[in-house]
C-alpha positions as CSV (number, residue, x, y, z in Angstrom):
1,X,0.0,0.0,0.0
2,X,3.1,2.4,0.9
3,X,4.3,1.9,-2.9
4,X,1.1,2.7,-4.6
5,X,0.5,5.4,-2.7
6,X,4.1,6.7,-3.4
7,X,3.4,6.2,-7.0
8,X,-0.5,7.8,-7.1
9,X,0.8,10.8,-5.4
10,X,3.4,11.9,-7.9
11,X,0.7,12.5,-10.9
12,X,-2.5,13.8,-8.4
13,X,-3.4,16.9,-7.7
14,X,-2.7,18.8,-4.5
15,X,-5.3,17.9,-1.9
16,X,-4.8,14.1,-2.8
17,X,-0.9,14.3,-3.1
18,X,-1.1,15.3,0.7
19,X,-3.6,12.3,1.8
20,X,-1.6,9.9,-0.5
21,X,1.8,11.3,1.3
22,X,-0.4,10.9,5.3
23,X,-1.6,7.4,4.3
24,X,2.1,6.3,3.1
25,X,3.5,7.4,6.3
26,X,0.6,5.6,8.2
27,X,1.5,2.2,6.2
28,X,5.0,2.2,7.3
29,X,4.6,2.5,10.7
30,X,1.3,0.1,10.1
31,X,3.8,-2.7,8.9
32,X,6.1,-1.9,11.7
33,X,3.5,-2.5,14.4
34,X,2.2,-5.3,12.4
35,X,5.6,-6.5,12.7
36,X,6.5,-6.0,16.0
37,X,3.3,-7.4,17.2
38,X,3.9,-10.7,15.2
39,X,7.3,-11.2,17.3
40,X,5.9,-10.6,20.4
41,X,3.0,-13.1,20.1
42,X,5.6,-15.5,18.4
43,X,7.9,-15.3,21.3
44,X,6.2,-14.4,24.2
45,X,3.8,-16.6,23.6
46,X,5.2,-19.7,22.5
47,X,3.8,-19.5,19.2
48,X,7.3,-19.4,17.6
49,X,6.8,-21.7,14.4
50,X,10.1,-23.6,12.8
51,X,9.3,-21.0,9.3
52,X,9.0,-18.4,12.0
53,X,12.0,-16.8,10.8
54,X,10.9,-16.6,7.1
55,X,7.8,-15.4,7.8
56,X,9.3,-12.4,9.1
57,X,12.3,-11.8,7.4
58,X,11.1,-12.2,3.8
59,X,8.3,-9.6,3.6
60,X,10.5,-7.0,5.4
61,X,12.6,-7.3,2.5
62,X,9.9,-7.4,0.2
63,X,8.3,-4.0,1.9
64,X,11.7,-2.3,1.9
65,X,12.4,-3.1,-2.1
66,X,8.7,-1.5,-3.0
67,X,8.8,0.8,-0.5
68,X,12.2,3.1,-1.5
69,X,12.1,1.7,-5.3
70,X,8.2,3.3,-5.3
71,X,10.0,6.9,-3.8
72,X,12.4,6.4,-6.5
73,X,9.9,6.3,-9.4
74,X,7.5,9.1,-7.7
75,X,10.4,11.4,-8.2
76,X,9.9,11.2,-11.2
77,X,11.4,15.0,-12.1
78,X,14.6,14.1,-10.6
79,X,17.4,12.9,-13.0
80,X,18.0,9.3,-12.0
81,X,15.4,9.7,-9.6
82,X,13.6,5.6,-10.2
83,X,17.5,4.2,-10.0
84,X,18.3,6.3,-7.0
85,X,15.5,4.1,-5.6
86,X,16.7,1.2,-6.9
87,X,20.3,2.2,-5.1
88,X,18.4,2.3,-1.8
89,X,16.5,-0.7,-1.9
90,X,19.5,-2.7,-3.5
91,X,21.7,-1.5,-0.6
92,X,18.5,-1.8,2.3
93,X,18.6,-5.6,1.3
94,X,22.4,-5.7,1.9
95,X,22.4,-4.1,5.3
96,X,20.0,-7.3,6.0
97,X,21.7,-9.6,4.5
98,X,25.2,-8.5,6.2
99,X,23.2,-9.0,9.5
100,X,22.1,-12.5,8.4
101,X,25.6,-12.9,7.3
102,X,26.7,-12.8,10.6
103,X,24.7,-14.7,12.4
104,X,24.9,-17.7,10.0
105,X,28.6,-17.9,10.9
106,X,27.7,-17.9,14.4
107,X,27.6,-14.3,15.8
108,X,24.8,-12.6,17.1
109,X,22.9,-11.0,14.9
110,X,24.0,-7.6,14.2
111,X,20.5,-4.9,14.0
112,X,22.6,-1.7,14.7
113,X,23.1,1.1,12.4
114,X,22.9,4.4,11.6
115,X,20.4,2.7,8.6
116,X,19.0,0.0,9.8
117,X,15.2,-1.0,8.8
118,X,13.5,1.0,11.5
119,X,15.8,3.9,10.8
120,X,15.3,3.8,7.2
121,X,11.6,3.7,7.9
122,X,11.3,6.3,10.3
123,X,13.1,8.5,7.8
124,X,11.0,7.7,4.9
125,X,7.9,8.1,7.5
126,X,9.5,11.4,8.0
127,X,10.2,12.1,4.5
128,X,6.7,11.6,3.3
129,X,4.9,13.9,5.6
130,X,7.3,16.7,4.9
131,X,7.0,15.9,1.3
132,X,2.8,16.6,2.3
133,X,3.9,19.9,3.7
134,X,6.3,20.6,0.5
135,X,3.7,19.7,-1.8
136,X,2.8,23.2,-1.9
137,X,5.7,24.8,-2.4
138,X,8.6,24.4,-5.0
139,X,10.5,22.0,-3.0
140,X,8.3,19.4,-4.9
141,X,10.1,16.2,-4.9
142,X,13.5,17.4,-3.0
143,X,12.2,15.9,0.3
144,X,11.9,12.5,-0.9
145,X,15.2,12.6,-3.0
146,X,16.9,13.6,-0.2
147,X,15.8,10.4,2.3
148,X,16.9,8.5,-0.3
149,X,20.0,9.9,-0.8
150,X,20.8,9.6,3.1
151,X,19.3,6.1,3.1
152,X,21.9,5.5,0.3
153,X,24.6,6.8,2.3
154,X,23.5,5.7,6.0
155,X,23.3,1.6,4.8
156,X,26.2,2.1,2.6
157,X,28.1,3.1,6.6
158,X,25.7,0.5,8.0
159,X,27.3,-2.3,5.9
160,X,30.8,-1.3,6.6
161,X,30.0,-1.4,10.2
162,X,28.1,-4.7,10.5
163,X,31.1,-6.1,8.2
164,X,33.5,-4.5,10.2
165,X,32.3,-6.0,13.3
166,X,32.1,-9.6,12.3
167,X,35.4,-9.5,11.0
168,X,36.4,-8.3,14.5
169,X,34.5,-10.9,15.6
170,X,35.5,-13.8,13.8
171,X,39.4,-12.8,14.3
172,X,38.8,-12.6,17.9
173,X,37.2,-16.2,18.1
């Protein structure tokens, strides 16, 4: 829901861009309650299934990848705007995969950042509210271009520091 209402916003007039932009926001943190909720009842309540882990991995991925490539395609104006969103979701699946990385060799999972998923969707939470407030104005798409420029740059730091640390790790073993 996030994506398409990414993508309707771009070509609607101004009252709708602003509700599309509102009910993006409310979907990302939506997905995240949804998400934190499903954890909780899985763990604190015994539920815990042996696909658990799938099941709430996968469509984290899934959401990130629609989620920042849909910003890059409803910045539309911007050169490079749809692969800057590809960039972002590219590298938001890395910074996951580093973490999974890690703990498949043994480690504890690494969740810290400066970009990890709840940061990068607290920013593009941020980003599309203050893209309703810009709507008006001639900022037009700057506010979304520039979350995903800073997502780009926060998991690219994110990476090196997971990877960093499980090197550390694994030469201190």
């Amino acid at each position: 829901m996030t994506g398409a209402c990414l993508l309707l916003q771009a070509e609607s007039g101004l009252a709708l861009r602003i509700i599309l932009l509102v009910a993006a926001a409310t979907f990302i943190q939506l997905r995240l309650l949804c998400n934190m909720l499903d954890g909780m009842v899985a763990i604190e309540g015994g539920l815990k299934t042996p696909t658990g882990d799938i099941f709430n991995d996968l469509p984290d991925r899934i959401s990130d990848i629609v989620t920042l490539v849909c910003a890059g395609y409803a910045i539309s104006g911007v050169p490079l705007g749809a692969e800057l969103g590809w960039v972002a979701a590219l590298l938001a699946v890395l910074t996951a995969y580093v973490r999974l990385l890690g703990g498949s060799l043994g480690l504890a999972q690494d969740f810290g950042g400066p970009m990890a998923k709840p940061h990068r969707m607290a920013l593009m939470t941020a980003a599309c509210l203050l893209q309703g407030v810009a709507a008006s104005t001639d900022q037009g798409e700057r506010v979304l271009t520039v979350a995903l420029v800073l997502i780009v740059g926060g998991s690219l730091l994110t990476i090196w520091r997971r990877t960093h640390r499980i090197a550390v790790a694994l030469i201190s073993r």
